[in-house]
C-alpha positions, -999 to +999 in steps of 0.1 A: +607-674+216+627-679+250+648-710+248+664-727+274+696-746+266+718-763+292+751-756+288+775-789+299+805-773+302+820-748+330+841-726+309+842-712+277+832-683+254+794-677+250+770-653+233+744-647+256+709-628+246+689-617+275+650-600+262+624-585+288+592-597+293+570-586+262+597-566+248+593-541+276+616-516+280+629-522+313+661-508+312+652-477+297+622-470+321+637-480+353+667-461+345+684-498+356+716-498+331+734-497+359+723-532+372+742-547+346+777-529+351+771-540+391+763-580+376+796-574+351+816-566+382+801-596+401+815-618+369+847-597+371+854-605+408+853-642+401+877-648+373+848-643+337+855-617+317+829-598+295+847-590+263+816-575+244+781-562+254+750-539+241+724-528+267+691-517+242+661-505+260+645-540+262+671-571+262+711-571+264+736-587+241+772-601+257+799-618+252+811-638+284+842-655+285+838-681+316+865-692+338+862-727+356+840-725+380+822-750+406+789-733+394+776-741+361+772-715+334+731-718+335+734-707+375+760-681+367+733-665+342+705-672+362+715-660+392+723-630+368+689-622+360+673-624+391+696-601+407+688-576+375+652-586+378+648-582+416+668-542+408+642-535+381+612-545+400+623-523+433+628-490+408+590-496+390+577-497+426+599-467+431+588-450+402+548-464+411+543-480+380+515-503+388+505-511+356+537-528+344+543-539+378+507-557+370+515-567+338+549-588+352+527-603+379+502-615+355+524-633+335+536-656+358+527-696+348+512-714+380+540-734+383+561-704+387+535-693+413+537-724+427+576-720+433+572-686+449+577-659+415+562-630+418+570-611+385+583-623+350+606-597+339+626-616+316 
């Protein structure tokens, strides 16, 4: 069940869940661990600190301690994920895999069409 809460504060300790489209193993078949180390350091470089993570094949598990920041904890993550999402869906073009490629695309809501998304990978 994906649930979107918005968080009202700019700092703090949170548990953050992150799971892949239909359980998909994303990270495993992409190869794309590597996207979240790269997202880690972005959160590094300004001031939030991960004190706690998994990466599984299909979703991540972390621990974020958030600095103050100007941008709101729901744009730090979401920006986040799209830059994971955009990663993963450049390596299954890479690896030419069509049909899960297909099976992002198709799972798109027409109001997410409608605002330009292409693939639903989380």
């Amino acid at each position: 069940m994906a649930v979107k809460t918005t968080v009202d504060y700019t700092e703090g300790l949170y548990f953050i869940t992150f799971t892949r489209h239909d359980w998909l193993s994303l990270f495993e078949i992409t190869n794309s661990h590597y996207t979240v180390y790269k997202w880690f350091d972005h959160l590094k470089s300004n001031k939030h600190f991960v004190k706690a993570y998994v990466i599984m094949p299909n979703h991540l598990h972390v621990l974020i301690d958030f600095s103050n920041s100007s941008k709101s904890i729901n744009t730090i993550i979401g920006n986040g994920k799209r830059f994971m999402a955009y990663t993963i869906v450049e390596r299954l073009k890479e690896l030419n895999k069509i049909d899960i490629l297909k099976q992002l695309s198709e799972a798109v809501s027409t109001s997410d069409k409608d605002k330009g998304k292409i693939h639903k990978v989380f």
